[in-house]
VMD Tcl script that builds the backbone (N, CA, C; Angstrom):
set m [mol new atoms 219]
animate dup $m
set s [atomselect $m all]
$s set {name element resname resid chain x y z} {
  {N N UNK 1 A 154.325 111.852 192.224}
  {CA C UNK 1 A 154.670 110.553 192.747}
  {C C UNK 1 A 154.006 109.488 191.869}
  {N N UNK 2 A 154.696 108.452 191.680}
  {CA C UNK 2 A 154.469 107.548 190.352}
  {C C UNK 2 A 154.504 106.707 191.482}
  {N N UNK 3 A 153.093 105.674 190.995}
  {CA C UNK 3 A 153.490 103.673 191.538}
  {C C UNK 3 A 153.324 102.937 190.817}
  {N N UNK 4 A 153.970 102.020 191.218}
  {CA C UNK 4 A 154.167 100.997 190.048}
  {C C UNK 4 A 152.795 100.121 189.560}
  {N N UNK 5 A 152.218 100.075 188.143}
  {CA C UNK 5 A 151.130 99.170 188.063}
  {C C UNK 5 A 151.109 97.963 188.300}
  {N N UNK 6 A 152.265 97.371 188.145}
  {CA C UNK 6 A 152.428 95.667 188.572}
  {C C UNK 6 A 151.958 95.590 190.440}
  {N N UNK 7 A 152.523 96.179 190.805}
  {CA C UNK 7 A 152.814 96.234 192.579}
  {C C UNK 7 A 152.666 97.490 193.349}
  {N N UNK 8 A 152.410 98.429 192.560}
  {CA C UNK 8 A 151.897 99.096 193.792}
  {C C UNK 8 A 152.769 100.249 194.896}
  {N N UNK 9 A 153.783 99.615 194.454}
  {CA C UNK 9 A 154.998 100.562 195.406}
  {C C UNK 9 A 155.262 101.643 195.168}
  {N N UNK 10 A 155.736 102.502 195.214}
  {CA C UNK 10 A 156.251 103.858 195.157}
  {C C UNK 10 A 157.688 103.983 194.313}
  {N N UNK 11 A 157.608 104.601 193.288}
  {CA C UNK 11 A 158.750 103.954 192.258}
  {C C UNK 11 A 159.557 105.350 192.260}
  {N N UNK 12 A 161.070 104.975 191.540}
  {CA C UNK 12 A 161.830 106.053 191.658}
  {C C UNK 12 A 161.992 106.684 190.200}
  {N N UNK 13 A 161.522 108.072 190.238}
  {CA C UNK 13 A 161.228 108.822 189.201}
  {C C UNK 13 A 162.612 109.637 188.551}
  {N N UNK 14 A 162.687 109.997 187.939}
  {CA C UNK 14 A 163.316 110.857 186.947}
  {C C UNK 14 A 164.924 110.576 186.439}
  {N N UNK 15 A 164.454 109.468 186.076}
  {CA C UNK 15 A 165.853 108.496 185.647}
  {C C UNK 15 A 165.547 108.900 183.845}
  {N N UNK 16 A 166.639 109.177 183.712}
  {CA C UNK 16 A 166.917 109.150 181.997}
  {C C UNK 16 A 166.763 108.061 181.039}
  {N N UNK 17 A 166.453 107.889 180.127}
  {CA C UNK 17 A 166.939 106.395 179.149}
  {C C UNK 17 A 167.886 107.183 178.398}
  {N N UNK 18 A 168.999 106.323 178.739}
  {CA C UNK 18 A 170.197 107.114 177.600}
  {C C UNK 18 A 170.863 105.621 177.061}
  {N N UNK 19 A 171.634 106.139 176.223}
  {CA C UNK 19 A 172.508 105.032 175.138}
  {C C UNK 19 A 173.782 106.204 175.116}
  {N N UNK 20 A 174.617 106.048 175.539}
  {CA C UNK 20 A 175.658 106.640 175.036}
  {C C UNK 20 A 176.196 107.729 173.988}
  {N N UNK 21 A 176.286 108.776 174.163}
  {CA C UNK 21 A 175.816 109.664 172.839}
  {C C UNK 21 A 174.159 110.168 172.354}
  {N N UNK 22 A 173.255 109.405 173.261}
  {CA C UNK 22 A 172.196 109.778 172.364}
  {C C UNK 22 A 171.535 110.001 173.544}
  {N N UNK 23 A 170.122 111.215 173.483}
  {CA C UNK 23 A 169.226 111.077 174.440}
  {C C UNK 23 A 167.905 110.564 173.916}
  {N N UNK 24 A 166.958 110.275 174.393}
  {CA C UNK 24 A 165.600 109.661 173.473}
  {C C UNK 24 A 164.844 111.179 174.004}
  {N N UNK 25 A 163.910 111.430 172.456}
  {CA C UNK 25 A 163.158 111.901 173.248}
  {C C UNK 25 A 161.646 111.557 171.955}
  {N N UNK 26 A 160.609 112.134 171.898}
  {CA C UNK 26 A 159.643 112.270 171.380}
  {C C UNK 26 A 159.427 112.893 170.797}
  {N N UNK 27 A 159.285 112.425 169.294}
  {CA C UNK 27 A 158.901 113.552 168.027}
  {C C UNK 27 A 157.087 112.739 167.613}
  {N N UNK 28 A 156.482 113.830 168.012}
  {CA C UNK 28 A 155.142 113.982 168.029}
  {C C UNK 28 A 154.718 113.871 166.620}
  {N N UNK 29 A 154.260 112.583 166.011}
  {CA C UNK 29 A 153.501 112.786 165.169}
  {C C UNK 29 A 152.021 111.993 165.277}
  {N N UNK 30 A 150.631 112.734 164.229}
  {CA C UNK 30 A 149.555 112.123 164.428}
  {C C UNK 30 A 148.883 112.091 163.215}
  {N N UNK 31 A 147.928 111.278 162.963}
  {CA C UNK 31 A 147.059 111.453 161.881}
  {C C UNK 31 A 146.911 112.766 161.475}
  {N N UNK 32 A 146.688 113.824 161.976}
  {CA C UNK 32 A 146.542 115.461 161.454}
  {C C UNK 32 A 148.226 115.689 161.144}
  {N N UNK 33 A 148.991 115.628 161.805}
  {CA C UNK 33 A 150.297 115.815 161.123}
  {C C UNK 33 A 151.369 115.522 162.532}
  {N N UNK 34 A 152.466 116.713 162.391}
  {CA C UNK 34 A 153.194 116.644 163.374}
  {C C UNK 34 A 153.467 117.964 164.006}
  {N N UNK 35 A 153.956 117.922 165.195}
  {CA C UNK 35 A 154.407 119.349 165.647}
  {C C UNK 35 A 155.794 119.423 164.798}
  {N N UNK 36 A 155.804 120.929 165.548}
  {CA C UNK 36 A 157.327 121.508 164.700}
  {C C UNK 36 A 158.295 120.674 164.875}
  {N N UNK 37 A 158.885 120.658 164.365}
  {CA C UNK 37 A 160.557 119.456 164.624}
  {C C UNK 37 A 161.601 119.964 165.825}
  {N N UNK 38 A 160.935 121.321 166.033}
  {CA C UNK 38 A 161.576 121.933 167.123}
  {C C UNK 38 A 160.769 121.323 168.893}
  {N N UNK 39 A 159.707 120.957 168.539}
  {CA C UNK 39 A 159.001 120.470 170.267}
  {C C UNK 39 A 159.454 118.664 170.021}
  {N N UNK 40 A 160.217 118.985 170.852}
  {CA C UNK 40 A 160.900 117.827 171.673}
  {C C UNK 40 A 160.737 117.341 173.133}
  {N N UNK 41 A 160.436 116.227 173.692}
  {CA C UNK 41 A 159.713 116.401 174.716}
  {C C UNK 41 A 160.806 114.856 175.157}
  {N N UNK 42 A 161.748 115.077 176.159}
  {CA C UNK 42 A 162.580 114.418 176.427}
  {C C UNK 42 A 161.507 113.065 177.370}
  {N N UNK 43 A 162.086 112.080 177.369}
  {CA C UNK 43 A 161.544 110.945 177.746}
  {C C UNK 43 A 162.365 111.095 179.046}
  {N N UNK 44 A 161.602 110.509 179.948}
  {CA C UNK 44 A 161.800 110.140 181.767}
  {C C UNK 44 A 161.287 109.221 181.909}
  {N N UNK 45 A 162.199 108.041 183.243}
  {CA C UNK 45 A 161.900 106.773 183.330}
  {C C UNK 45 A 162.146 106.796 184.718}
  {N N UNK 46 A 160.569 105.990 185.727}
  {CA C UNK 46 A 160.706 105.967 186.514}
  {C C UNK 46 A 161.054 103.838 186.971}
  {N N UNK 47 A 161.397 103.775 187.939}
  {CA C UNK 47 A 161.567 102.072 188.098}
  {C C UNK 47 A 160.945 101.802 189.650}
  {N N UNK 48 A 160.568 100.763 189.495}
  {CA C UNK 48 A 159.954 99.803 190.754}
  {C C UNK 48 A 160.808 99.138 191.380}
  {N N UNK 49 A 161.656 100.253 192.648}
  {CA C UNK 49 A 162.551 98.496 193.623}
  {C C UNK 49 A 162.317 97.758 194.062}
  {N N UNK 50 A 160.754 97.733 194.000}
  {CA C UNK 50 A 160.095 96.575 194.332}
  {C C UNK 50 A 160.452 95.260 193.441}
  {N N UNK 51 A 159.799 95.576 192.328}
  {CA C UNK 51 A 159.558 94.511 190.990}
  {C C UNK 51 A 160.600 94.758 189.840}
  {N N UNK 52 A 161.061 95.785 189.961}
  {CA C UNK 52 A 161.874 96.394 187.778}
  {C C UNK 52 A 161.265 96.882 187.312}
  {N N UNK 53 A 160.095 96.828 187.382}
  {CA C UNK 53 A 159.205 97.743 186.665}
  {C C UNK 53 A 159.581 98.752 186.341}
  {N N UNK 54 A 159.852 99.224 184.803}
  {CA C UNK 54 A 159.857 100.503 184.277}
  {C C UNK 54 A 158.633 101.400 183.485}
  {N N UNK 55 A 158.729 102.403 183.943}
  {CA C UNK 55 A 157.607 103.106 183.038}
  {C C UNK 55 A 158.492 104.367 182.648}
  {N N UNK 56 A 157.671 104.770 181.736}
  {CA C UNK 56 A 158.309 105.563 180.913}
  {C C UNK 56 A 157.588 106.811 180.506}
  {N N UNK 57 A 157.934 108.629 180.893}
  {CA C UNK 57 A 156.874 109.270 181.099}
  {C C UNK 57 A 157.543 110.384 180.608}
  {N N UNK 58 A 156.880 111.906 180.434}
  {CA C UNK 58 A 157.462 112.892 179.675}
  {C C UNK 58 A 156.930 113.671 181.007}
  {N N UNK 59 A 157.935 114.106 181.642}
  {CA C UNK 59 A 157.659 115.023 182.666}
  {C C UNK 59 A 157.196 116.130 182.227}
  {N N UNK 60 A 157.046 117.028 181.536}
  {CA C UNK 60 A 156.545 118.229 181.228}
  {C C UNK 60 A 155.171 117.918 180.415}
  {N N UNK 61 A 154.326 117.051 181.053}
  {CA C UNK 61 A 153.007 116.725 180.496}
  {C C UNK 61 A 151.998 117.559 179.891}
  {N N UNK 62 A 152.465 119.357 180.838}
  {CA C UNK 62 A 150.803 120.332 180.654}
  {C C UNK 62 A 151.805 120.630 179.241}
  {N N UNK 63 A 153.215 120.845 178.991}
  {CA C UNK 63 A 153.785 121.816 178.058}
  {C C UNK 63 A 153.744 120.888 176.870}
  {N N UNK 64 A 153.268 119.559 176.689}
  {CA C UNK 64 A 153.202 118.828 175.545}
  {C C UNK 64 A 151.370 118.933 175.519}
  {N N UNK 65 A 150.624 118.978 176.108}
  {CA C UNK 65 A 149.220 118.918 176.037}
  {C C UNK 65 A 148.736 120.358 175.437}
  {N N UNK 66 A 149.651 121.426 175.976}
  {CA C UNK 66 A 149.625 122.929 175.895}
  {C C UNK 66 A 149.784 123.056 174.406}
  {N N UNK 67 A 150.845 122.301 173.690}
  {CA C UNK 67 A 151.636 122.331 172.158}
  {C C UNK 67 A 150.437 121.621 171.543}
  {N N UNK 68 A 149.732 120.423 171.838}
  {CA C UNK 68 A 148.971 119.917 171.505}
  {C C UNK 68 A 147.888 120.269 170.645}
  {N N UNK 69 A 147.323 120.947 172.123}
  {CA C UNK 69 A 146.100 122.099 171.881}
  {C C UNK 69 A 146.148 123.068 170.431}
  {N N UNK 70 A 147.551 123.645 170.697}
  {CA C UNK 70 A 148.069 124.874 169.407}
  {C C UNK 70 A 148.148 124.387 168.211}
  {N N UNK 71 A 148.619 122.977 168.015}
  {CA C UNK 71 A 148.587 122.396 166.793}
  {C C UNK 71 A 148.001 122.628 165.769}
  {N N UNK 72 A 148.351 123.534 164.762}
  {CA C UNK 72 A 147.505 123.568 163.668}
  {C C UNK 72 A 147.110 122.378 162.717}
  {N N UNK 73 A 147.513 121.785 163.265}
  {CA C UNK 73 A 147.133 119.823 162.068}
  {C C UNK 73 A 145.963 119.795 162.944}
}
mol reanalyze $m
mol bondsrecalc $m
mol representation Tube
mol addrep $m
C-alpha cells in the first residue's frame, strides 16, 4: 500500500506508464557498470485521487535489489 507524499491518502497502485507501442521500463546503469541488457525491470505508477500525484515505482523491488547484489560491476 503506497500514500501519497504530498497528502497522505491512499493512492491507486499498479497503473502502467505506456505511450502507445512502447512500454517504459529500466535499464540499470551505475558508476561500476550495468546489468545485463537482459534485467529489465518494468516501471509501475501509482496516483493520488486525492491530489494527481504520481509516483512512480518498480514493483518487483527484492528481484532488482537481488540482481543488484549479483552484479559483478
Amino acid at each position: 500500500m503506497r500514500f501519497c507524499l504530498r497528502c497522505q491518502a491512499k493512492m491507486m497502485e499498479g497503473a502502467y506508464l505506456n505511450i502507445p507501442g512502447k512500454l517504459f521500463t529500466v535499464d540499470v546503469k551505475t558508476d561500476r557498470g550495468s546489468f545485463s541488457p537482459f534485467d529489465r525491470f518494468p516501471l509501475k505508477a501509482a496516483v493520488c485521487p486525492n491530489c494527481g500525484e504520481v509516483s512512480i515505482y518498480i514493483e518487483d523491488h527484492k528481484d532488482f535489489a537481488e540482481k543488484a547484489n549479483k552484479s559483478p560491476f
